[in-house]
Backbone as ProteinMPNN parsed JSONL, in Angstrom:
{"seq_chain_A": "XXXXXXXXXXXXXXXXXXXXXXXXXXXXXXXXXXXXXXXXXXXXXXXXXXXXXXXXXXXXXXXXXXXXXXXXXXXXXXXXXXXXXXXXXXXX", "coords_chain_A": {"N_chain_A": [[-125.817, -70.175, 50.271], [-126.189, -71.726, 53.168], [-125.691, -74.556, 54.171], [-123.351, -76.069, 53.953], [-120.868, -77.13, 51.086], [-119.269, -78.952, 52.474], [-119.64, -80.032, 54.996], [-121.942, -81.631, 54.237], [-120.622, -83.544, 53.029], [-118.892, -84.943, 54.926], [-121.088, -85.929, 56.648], [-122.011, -87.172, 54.604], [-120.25, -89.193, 54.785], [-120.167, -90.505, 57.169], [-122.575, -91.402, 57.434], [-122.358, -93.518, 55.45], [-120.559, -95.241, 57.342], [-123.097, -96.003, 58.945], [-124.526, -98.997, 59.701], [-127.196, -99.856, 59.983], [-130.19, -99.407, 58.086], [-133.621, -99.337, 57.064], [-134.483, -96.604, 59.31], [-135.735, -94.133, 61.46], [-134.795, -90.736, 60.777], [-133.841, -87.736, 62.264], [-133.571, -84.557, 61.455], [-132.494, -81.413, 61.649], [-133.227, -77.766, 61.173], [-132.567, -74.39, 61.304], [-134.215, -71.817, 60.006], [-134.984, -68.378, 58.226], [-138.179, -66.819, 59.792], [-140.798, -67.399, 57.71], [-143.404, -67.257, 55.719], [-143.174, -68.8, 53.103], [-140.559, -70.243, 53.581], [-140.747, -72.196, 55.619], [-142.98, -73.568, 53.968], [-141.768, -74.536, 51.733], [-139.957, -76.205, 53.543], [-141.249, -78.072, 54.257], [-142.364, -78.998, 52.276], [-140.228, -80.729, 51.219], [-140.452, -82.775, 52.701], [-141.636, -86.112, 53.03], [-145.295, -86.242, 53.882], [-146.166, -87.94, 55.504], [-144.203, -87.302, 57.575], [-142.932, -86.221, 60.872], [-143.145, -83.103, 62.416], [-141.549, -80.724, 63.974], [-142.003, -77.086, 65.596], [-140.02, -74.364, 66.311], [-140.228, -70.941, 67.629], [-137.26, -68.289, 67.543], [-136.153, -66.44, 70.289], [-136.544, -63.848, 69.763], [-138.204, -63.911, 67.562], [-137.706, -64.094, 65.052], [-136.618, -66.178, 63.892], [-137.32, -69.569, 63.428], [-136.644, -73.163, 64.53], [-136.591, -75.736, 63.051], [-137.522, -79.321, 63.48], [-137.251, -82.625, 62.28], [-138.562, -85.933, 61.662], [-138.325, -88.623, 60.242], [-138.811, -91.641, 58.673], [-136.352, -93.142, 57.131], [-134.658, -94.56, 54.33], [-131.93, -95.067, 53.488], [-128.696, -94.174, 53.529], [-128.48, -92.104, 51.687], [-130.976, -91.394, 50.77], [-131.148, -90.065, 53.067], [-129.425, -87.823, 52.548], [-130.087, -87.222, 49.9], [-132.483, -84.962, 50.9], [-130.692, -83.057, 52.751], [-129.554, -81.849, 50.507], [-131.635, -80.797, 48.756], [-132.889, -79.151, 50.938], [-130.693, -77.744, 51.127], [-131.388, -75.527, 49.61], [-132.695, -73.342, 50.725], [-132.794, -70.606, 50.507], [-130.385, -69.218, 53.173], [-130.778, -71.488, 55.251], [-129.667, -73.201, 58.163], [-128.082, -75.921, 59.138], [-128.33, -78.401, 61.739]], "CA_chain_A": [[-126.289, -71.45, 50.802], [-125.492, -72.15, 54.775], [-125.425, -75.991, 54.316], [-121.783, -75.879, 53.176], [-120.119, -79.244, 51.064], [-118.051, -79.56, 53.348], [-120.848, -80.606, 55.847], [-122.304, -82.967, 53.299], [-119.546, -84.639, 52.594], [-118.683, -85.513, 56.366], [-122.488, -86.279, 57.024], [-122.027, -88.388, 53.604], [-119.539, -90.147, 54.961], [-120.582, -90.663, 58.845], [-123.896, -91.867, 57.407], [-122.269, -94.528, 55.092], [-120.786, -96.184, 58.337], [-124.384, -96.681, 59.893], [-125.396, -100.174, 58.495], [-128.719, -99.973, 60.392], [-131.249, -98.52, 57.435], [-134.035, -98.431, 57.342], [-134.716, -96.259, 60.61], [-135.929, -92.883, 61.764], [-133.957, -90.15, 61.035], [-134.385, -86.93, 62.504], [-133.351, -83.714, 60.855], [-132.489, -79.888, 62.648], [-132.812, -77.335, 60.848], [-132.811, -73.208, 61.491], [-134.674, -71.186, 58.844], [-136.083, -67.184, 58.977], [-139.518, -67.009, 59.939], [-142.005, -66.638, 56.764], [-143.875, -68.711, 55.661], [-142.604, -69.329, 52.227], [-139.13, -70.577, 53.852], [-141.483, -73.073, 56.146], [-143.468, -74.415, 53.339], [-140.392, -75.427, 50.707], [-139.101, -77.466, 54.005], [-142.09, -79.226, 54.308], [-142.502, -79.621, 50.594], [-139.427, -81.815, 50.523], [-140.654, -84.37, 53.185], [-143.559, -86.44, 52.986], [-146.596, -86.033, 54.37], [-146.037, -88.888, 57.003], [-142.996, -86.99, 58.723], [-143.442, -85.345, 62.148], [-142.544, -81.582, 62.666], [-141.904, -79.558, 65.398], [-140.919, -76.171, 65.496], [-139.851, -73.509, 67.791], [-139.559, -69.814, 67.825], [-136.223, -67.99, 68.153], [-136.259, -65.403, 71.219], [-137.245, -62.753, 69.204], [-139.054, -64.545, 66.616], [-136.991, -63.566, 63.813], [-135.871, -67.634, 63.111], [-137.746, -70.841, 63.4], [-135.913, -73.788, 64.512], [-137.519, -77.017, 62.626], [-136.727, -80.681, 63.923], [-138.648, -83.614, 61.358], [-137.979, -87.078, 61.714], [-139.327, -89.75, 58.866], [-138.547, -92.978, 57.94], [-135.071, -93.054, 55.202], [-134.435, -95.892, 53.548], [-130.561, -95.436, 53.293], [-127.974, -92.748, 53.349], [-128.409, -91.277, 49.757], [-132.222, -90.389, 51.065], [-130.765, -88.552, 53.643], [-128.301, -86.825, 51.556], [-131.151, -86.235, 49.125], [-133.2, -84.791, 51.649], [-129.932, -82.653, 52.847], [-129.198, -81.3, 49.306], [-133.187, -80.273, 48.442], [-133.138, -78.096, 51.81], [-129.33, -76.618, 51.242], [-131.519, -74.49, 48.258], [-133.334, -72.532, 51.078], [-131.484, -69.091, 51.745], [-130.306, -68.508, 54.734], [-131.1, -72.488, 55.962], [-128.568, -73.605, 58.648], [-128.26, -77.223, 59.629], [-127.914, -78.581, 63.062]], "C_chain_A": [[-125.54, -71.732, 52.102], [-125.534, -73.458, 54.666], [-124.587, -75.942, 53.477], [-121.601, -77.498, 52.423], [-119.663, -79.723, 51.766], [-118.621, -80.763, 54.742], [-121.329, -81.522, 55.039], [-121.705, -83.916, 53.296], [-119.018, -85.314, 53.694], [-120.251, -86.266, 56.642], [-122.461, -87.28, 56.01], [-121.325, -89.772, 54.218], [-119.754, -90.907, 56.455], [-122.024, -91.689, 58.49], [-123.908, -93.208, 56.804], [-121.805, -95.677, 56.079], [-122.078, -96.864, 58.913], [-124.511, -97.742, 59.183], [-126.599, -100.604, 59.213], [-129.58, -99.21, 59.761], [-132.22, -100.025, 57.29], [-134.092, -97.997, 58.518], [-135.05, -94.706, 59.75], [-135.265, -91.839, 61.635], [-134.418, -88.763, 61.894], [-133.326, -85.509, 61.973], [-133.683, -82.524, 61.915], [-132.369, -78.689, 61.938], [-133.204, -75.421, 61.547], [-133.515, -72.612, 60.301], [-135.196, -69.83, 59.251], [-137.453, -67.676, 58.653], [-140.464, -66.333, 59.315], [-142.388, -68.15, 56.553], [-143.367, -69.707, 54.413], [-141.293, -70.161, 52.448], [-139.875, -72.03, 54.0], [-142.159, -74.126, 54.982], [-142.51, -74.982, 51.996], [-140.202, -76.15, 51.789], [-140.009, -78.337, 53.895], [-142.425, -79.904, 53.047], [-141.366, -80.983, 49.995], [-139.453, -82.953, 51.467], [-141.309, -84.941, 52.859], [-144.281, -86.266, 54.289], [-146.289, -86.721, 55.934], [-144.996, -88.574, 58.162], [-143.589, -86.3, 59.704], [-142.214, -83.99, 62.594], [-143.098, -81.225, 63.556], [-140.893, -78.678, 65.311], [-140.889, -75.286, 66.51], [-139.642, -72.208, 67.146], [-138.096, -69.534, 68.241], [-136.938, -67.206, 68.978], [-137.357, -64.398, 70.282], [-138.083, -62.828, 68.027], [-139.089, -64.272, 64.958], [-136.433, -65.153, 62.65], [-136.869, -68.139, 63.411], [-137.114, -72.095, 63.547], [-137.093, -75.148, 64.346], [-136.854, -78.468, 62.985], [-137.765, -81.511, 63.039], [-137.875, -84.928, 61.711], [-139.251, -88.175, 60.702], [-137.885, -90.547, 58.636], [-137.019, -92.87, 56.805], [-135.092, -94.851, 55.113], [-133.111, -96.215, 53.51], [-130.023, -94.049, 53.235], [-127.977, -91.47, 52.215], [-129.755, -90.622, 49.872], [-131.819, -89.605, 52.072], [-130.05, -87.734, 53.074], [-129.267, -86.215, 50.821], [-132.072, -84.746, 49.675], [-132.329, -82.739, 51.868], [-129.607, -81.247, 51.564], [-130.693, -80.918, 48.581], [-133.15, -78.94, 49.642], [-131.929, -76.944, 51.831], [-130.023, -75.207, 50.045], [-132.277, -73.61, 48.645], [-132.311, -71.247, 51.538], [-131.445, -69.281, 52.756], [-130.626, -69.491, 55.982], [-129.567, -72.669, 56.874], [-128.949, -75.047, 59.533], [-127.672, -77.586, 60.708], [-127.658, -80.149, 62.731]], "O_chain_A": [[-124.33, -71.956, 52.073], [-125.185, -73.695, 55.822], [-124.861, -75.786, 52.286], [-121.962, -78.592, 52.859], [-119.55, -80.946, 51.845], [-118.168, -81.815, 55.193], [-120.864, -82.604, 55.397], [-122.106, -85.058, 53.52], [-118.613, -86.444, 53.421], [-120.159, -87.474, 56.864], [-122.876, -88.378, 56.381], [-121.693, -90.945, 54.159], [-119.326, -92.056, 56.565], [-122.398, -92.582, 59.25], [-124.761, -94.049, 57.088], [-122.279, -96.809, 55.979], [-122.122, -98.039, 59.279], [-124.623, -97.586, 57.967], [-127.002, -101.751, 59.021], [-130.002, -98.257, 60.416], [-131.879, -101.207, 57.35], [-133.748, -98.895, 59.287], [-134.903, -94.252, 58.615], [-134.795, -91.674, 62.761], [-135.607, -88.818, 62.209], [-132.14, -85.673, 62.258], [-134.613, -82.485, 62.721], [-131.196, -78.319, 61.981], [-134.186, -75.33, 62.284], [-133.164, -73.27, 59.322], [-135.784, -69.746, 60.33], [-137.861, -68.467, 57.802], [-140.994, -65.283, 59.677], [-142.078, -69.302, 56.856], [-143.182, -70.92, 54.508], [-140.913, -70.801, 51.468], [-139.842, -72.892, 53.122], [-141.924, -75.333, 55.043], [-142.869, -76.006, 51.415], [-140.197, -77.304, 51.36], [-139.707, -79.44, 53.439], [-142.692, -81.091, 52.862], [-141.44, -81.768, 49.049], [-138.751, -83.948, 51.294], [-142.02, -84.346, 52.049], [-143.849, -86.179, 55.438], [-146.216, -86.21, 57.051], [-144.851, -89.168, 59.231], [-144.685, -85.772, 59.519], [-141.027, -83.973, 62.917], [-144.249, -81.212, 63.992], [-139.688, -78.838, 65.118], [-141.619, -75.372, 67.498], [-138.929, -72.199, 66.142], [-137.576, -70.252, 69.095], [-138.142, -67.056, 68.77], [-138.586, -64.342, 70.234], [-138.622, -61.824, 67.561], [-139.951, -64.246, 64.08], [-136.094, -65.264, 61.472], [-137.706, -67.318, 63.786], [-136.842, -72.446, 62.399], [-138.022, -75.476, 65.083], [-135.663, -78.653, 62.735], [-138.953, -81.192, 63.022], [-136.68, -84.921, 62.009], [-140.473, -88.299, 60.622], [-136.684, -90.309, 58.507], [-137.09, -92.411, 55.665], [-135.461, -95.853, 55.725], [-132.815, -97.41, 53.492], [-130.656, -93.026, 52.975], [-127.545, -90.32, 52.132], [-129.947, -89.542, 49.315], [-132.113, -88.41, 52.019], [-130.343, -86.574, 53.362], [-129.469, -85.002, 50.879], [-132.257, -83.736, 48.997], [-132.819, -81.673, 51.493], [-129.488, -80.042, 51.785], [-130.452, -80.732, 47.388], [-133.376, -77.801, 49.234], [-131.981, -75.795, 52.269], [-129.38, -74.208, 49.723], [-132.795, -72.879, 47.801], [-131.496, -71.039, 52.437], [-132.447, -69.545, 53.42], [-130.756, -69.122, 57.15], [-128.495, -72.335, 56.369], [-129.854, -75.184, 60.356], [-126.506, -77.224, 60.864], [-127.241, -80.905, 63.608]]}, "name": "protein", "num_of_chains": 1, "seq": "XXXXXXXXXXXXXXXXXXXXXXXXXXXXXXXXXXXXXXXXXXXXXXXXXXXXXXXXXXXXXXXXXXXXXXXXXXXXXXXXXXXXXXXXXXXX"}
């Protein structure tokens, strides 16, 4: 798993300062490029989020950016901890 605790747990804690929820978040992530990788990320947003992705150079990765609506820090964390269960995901 490339989304380490250690990253969580800083992002946990950085996120409990914000006291502006709800808002937009926007999410970065890297993933290889199949499709099965692609459709688990999208499986754990909803529908209403907006994705955009990019080729690496050689078109070996996929770099995914989503941004949707949270409600509070614990949906981003959720969010966070659903995508750490993709091999080989790395979070920006």
């Amino acid at each position: 798993m490339a989304i380490h605790d250690d990253f969580l747990n800083r992002l946990e804690a950085q996120l409990s300062l914000e006291g502006k929820w709800p808002k937009v978040y926007m999410f970065k992530f890297i993933i290889l490029n199949n499709n099965r990788d692609y459709a688990i990320l999208r499986s754990i947003f909803n529908e209403d989020s907006i994705f955009t992705s990019r080729n690496s150079s050689k078109e070996k990765y996929i770099s995914v950016t989503i941004k949707e609506m949270m409600m509070d820090a614990k949906e981003v964390m959720q969010r966070y901890r659903l995508a750490a269960e993709i091999e080989g995901i790395v979070a920006l």
